[in-house]
KOLFI-539392 format. One record per residue (C-alpha): residue number from 1; z, x negated, y. Coordinates in nm, 4 decimals, padded with zeros to 6 digits, always signed. Layout:
BEGIN
{NUM; {Z; X; Y}}
...
***
This chain:
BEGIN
{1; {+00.0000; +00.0000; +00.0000}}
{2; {+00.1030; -00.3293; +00.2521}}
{3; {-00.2895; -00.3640; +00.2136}}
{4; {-00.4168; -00.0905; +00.3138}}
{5; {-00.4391; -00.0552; +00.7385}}
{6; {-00.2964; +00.2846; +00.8980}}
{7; {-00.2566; +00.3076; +01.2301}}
{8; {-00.0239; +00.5761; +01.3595}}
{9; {-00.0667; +00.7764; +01.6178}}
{10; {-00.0015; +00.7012; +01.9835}}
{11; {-00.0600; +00.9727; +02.2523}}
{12; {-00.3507; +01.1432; +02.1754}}
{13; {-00.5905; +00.8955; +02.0319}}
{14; {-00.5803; +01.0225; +01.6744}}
{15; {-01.0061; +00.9844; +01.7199}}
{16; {-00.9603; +00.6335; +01.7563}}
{17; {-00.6758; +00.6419; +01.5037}}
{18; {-00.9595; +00.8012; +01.2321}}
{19; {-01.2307; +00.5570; +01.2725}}
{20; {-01.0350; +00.2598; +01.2303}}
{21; {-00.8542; +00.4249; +00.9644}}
{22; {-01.2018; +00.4695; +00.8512}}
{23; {-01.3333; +00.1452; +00.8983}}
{24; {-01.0039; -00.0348; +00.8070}}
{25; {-00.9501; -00.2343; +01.1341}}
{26; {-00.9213; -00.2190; +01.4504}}
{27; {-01.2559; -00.1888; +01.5300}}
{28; {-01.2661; +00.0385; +01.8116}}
{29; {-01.0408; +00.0881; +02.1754}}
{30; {-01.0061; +00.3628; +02.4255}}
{31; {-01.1722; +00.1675; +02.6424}}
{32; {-01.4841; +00.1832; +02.4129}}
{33; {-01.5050; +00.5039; +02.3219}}
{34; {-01.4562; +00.5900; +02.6908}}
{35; {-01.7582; +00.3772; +02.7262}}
{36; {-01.9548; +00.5833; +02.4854}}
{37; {-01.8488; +00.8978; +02.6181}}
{38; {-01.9510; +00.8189; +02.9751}}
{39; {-02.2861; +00.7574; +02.8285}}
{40; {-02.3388; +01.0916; +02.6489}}
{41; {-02.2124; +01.2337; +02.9889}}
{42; {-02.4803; +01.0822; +03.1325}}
{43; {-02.7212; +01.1611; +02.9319}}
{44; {-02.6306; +01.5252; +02.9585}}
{45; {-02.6270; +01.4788; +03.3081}}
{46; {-03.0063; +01.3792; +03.3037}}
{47; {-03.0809; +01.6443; +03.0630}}
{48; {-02.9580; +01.9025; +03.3248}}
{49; {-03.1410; +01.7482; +03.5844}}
{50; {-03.4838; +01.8195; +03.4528}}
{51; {-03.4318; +02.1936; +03.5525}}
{52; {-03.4205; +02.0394; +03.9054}}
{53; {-03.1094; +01.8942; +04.0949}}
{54; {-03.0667; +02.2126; +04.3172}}
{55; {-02.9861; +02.4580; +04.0193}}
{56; {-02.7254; +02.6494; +04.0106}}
{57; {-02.6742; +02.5600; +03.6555}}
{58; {-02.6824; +02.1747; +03.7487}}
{59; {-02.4666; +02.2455; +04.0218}}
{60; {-02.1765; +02.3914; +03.8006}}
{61; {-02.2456; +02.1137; +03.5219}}
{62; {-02.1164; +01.8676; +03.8120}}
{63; {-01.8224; +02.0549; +03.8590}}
{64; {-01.7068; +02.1110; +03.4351}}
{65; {-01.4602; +01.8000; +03.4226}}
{66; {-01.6462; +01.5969; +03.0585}}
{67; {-01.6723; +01.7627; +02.7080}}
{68; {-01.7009; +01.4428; +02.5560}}
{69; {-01.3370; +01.3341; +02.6514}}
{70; {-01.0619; +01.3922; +02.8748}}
{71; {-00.7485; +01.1700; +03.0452}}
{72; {-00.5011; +01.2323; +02.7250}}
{73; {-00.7035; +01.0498; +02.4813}}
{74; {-00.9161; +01.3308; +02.3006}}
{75; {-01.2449; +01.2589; +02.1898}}
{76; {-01.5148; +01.4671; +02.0899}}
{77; {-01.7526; +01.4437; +01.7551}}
{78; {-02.0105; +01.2893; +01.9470}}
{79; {-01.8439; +01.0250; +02.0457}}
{80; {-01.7316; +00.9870; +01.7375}}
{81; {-02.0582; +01.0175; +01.5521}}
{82; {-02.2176; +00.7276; +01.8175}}
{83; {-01.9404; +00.5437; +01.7222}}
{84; {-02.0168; +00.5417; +01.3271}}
{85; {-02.3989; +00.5025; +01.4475}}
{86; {-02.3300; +00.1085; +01.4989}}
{87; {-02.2009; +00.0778; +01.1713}}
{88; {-02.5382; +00.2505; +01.0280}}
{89; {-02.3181; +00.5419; +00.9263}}
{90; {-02.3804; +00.9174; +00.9812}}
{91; {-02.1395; +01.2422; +00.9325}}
{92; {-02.2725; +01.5405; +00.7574}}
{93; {-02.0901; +01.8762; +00.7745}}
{94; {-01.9175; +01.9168; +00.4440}}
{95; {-01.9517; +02.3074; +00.4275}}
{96; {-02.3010; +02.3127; +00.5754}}
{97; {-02.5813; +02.4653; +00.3022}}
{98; {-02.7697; +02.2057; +00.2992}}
{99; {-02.4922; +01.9585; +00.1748}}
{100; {-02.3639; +02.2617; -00.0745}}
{101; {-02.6766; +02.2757; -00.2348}}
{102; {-02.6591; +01.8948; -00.3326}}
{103; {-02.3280; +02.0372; -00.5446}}
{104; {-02.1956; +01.7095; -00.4967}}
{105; {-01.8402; +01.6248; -00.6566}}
{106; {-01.6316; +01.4954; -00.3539}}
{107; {-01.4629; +01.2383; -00.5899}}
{108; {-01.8221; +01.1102; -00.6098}}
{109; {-01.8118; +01.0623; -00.2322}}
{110; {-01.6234; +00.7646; -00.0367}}
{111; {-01.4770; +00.9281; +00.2485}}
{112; {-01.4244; +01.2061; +00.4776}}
{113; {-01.3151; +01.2919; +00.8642}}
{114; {-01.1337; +01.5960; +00.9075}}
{115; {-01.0906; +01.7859; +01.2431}}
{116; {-00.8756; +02.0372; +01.3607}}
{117; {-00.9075; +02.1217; +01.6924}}
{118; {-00.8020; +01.8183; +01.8834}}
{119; {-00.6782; +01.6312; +01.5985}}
{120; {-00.9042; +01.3947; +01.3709}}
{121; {-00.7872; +01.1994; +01.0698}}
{122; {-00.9934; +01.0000; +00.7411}}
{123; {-00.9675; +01.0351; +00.4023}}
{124; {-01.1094; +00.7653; +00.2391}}
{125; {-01.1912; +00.6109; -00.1136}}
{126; {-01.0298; +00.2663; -00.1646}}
{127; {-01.1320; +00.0791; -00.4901}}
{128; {-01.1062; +00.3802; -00.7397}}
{129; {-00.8240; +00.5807; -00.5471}}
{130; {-00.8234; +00.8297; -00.3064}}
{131; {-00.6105; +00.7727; -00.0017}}
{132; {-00.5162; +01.0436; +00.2887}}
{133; {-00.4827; +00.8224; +00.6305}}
{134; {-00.3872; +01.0653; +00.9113}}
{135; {-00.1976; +00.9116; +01.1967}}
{136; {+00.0452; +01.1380; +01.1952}}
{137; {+00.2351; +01.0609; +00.8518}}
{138; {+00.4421; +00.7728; +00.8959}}
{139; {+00.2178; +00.5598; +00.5951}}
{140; {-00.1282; +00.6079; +00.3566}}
{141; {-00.0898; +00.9408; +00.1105}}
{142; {-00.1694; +00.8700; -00.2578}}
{143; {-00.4368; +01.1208; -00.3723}}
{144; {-00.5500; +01.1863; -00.6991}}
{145; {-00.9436; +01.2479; -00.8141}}
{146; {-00.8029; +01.6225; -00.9657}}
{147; {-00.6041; +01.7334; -00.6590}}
{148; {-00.9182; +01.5900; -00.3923}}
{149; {-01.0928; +01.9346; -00.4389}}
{150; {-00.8091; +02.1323; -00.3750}}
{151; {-00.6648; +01.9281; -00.0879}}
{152; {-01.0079; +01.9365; +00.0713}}
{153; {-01.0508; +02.3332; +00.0033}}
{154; {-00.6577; +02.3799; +00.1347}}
{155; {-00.7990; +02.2239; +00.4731}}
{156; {-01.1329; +02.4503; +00.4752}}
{157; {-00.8518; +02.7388; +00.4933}}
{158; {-00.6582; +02.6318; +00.7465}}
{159; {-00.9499; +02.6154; +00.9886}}
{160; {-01.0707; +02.2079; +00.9455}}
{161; {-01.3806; +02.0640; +00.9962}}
{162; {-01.4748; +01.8405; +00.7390}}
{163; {-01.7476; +01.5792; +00.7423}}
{164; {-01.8923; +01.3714; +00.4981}}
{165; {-01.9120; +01.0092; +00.5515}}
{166; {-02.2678; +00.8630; +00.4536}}
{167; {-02.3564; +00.4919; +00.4418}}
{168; {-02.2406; +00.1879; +00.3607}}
{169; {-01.8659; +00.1414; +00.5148}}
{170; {-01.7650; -00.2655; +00.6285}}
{171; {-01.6068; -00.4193; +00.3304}}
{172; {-01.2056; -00.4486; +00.3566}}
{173; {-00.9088; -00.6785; +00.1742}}
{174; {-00.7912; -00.3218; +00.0352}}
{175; {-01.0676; -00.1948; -00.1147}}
{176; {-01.1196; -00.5304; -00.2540}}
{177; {-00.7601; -00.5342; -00.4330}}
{178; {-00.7637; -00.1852; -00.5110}}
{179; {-01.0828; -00.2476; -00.7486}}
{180; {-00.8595; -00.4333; -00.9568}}
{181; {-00.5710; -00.2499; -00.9740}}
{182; {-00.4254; +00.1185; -00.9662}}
{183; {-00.1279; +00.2015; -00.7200}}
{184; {+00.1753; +00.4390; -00.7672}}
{185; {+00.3365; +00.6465; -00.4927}}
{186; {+00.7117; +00.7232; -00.5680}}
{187; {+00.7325; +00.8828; -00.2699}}
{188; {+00.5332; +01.0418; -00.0474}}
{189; {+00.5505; +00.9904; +00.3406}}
{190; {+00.6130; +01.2273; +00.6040}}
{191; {+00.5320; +01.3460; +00.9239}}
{192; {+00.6136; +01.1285; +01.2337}}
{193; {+00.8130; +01.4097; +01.3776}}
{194; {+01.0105; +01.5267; +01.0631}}
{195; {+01.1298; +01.0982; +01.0277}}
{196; {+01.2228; +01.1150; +01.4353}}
{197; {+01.4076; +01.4687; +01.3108}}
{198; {+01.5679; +01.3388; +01.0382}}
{199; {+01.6634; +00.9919; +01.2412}}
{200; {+01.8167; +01.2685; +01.5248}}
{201; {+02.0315; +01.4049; +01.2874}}
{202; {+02.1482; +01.1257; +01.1605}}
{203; {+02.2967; +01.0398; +01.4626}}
{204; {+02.4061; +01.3647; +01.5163}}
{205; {+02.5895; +01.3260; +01.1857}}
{206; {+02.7202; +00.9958; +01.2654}}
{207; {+02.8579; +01.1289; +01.6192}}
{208; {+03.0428; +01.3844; +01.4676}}
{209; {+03.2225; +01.2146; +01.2102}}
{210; {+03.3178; +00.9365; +01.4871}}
{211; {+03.4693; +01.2382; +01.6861}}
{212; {+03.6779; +01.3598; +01.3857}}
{213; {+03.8262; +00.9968; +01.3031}}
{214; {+03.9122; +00.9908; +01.6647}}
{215; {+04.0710; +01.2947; +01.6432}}
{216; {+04.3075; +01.1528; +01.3754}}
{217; {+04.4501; +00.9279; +01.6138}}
{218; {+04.1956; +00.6361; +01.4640}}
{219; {+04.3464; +00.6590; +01.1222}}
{220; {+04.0557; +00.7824; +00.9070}}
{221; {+04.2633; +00.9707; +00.6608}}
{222; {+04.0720; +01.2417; +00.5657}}
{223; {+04.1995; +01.5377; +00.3043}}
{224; {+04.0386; +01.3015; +00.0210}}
{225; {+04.2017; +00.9944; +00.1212}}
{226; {+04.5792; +01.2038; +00.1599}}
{227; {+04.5113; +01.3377; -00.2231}}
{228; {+04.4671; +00.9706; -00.3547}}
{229; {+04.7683; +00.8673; -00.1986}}
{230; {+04.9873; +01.1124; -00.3274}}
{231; {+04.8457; +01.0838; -00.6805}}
{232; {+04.9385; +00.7103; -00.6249}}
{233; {+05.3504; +00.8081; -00.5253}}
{234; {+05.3556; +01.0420; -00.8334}}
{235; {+05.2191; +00.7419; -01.0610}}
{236; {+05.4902; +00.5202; -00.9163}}
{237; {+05.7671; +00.7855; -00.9250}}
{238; {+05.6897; +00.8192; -01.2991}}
{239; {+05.6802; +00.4483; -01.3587}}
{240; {+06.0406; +00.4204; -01.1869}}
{241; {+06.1981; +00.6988; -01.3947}}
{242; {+06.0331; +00.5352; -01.7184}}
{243; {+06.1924; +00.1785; -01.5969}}
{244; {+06.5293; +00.3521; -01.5803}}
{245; {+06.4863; +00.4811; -01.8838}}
{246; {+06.4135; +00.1843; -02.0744}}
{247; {+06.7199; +00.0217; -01.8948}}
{248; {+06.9437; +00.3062; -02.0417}}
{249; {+06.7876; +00.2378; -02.4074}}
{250; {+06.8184; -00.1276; -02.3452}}
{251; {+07.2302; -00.0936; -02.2726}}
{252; {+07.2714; +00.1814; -02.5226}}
{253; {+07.0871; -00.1175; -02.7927}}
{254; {+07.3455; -00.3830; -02.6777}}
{255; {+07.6444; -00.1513; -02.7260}}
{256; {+07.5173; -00.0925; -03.0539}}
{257; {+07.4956; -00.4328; -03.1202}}
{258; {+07.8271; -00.5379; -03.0367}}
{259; {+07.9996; -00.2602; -03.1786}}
{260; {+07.8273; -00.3437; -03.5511}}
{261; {+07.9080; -00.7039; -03.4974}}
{262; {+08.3080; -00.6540; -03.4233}}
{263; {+08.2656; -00.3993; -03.7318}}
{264; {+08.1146; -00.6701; -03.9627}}
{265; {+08.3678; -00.9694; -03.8504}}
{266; {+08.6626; -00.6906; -03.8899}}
{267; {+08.5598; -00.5819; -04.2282}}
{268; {+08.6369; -00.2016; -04.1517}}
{269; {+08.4355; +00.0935; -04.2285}}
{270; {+08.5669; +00.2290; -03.8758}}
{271; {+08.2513; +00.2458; -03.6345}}
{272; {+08.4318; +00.3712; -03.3132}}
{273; {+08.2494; +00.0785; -03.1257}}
{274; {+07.9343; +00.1427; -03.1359}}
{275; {+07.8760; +00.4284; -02.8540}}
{276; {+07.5491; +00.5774; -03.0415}}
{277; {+07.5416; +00.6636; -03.3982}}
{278; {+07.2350; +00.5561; -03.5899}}
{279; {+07.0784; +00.9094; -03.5462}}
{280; {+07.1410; +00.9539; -03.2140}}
{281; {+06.9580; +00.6065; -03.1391}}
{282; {+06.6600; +00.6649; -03.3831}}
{283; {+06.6053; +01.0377; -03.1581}}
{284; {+06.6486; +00.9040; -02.8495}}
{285; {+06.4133; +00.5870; -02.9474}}
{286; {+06.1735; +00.8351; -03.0614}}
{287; {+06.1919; +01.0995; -02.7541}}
{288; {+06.1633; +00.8315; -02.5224}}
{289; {+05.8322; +00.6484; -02.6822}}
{290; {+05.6905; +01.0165; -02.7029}}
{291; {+05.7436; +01.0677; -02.3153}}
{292; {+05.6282; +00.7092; -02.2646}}
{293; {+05.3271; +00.8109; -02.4561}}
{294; {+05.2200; +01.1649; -02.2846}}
{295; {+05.2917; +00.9830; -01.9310}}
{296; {+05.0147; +00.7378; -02.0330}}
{297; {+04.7884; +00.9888; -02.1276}}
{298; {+04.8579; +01.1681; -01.7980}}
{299; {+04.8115; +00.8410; -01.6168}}
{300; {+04.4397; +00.7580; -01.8220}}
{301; {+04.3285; +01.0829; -01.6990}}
{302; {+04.3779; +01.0804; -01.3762}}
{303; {+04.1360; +00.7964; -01.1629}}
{304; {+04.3408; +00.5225; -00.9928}}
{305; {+04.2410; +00.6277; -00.6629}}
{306; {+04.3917; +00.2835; -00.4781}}
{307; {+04.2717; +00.0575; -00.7522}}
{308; {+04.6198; -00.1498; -00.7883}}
{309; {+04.8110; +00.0702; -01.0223}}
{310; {+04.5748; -00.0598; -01.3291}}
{311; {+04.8918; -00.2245; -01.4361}}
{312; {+05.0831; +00.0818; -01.4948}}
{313; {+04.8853; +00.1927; -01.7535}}
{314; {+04.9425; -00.0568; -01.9746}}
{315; {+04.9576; +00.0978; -02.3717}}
{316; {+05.2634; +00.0904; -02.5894}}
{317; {+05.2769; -00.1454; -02.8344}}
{318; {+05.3824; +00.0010; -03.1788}}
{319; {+05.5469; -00.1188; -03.4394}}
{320; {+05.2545; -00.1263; -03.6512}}
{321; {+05.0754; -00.2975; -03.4328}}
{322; {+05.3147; -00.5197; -03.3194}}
{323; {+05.3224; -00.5838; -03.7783}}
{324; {+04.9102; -00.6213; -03.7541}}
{325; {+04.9091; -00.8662; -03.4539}}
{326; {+04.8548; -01.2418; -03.4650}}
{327; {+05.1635; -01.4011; -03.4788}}
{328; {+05.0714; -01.6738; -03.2651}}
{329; {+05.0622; -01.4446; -02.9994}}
{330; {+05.3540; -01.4028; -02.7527}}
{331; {+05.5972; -01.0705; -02.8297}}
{332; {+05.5603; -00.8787; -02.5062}}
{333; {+05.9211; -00.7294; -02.3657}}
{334; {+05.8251; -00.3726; -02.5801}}
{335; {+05.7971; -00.5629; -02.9173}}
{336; {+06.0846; -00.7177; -02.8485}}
{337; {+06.2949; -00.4071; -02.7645}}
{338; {+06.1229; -00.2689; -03.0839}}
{339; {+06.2309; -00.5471; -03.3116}}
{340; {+06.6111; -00.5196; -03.1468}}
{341; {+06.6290; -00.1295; -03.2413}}
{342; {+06.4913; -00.2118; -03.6016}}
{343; {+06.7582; -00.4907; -03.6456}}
{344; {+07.0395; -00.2608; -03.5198}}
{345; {+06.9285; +00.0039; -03.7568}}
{346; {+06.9703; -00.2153; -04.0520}}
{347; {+07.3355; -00.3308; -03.9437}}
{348; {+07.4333; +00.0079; -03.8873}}
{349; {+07.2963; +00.0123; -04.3081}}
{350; {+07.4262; -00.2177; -04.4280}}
{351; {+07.7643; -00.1418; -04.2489}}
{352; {+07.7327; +00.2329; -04.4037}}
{353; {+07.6495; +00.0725; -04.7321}}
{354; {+07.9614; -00.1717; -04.7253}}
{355; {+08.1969; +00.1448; -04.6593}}
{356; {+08.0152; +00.2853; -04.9876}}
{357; {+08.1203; -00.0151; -05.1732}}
{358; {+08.5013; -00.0445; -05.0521}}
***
């Protein structure tokens, strides 16, 4: 597409735009079509003249301002057509009978201007695609050999001229490149009004949302921003609660210890030391890695809308897994607690199983 040369429009010289669209390069100025319009003009004016300079018909051709141009830039088809003439080429009316009767296939054709009522644009062949190059879209239009027909037909209805294009057009670097290879068009350009739209609103958009962070004193925090941050305090409440839980378990595990151990170097079945019984600490082990369990699930389904509380979602590690791990690998502060409840279990046994013997 970088290949192929569009000029877009500027004031009203879309006829200029079209035939060097058409020729691909700037081949033409205002100041030479002007030129060639003053010289149909003139000719018109001599043509007038040969019913004598006194007419009254002369006399109000002087005074009609020119219908071959005027000061915005508009151009009319025969400058246009004297224009194409240096370049050997010649425009035939596409819906004329004579050029119907050819039944011609307009893929078969290499390009076409297009004129609605002030406005002219090309469609042209370039190497074996078909390319729409009005001034007014913001870049070249992709067009393929099955919708040509209908594009050229859709015009017809809204009220365009079309003319064919005969002769030999200048060669080009895109129709060159495009011989050799097929382009694709992922998207479509648009109208030069619709981008400056779309640009306007933009900075409409922008505007607005500056207003609205200055409304919030500079802070930014929006409704989305105030839900992340409380999701964040709830994450931390719940890890504090679960830390002061495992500090209660971790106390109620040392008591335990040190009761079975005075009960062991006593050598009495009396277990009035210990502050849990071996029940009571295997439910309350169990309800607490349950809760510790559900809070992680909460936690993994909720996103970490602050991206620092990763850590707190760290999994359990159970005592099977703790069994199926390397054991090169370092016990985290878990596996330890683990292995301390499984070792005060078995003195609370063997205590029990001592009183059994005596």
């Amino acid at each position: 597409m970088e290949s192929i040369f569009h000029e877009k429009q500027e004031g009203s010289l879309c006829a200029q735009h079209c035939l060097n669209n058409l020729l691909q390069g700037e081949y033409f100025s205002p100041v030479e079509l002007s030129s060639i319009a003053h010289q149909l003009d003139e000719e018109e004016r001599m043509r007038m003249a040969e019913g004598g300079v006194t007419s009254e018909d002369y006399r109000t051709f002087l005074q009609q301002p020119s219908g071959n141009m005027d000061d915005s830039g508009f151009f009319s088809i025969q400058v246009i057509s004297n224009a194409l003439k240096v370049w050997g080429l010649e425009l035939i009316l596409f819906n004329s009978p004579e050029y119907q009767r050819l039944r011609i296939d307009p893929i078969n054709e290499r390009s076409f201007i297009c004129n609605y009522k002030e406005h002219w644009f090309t469609v042209r062949k370039l190497g074996k695609q078909w390319f729409n190059l009005n001034s007014l879209l913001t870049g070249p239009e992709l067009i393929s050999d099955t919708y040509l027909a209908l594009f050229l037909a859709q015009l017809q209805q809204e009220g365009y001229s079309i003319f064919v294009v005969k002769g030999d057009l200048p060669d080009c670097e895109a129709d060159q490149l495009l011989q050799m290879i097929r382009v694709q068009q992922m998207q479509r350009p648009k109208l030069i009004g619709e981008e400056l739209a779309q640009l306007k609103e933009q900075r409409v958009q922008k505007t607005d949302l500056e207003r609205v962070l200055e409304a919030n004193d500079g802070s930014g925090m929006l409704d989305e921003d105030e839900e992340d941050l409380q999701r964040a305090l709830a994450l931390s409440r719940q890890e504090i609660d679960m830390e002061d839980e495992e500090a209660d378990l971790r106390r109620a595990i040392q008591l335990s210890m040190q009761g079975s151990s005075r009960s062991i170097s006593q050598d009495t079945p009396q277990t009035s030391g210990i502050h849990l019984t071996s029940e009571e600490l295997r439910k309350r082990r169990e309800a607490y890695f349950e809760k510790r369990q559900q809070q992680q699930q909460q936690q993994q389904q909720q996103q970490d809308p602050l991206g620092q509380l990763s850590h707190l979602c760290e999994r359990p590690t159970t005592s099977s897994e703790a069994l199926g791990s390397d054991p090169g690998d370092v016990m985290s502060e878990e596996d330890m607690l683990q292995a301390a409840v499984t070792m005060s279990l078995e003195t609370v046994r063997n205590n029990f199983k001592t009183e059994g013997k005596n």
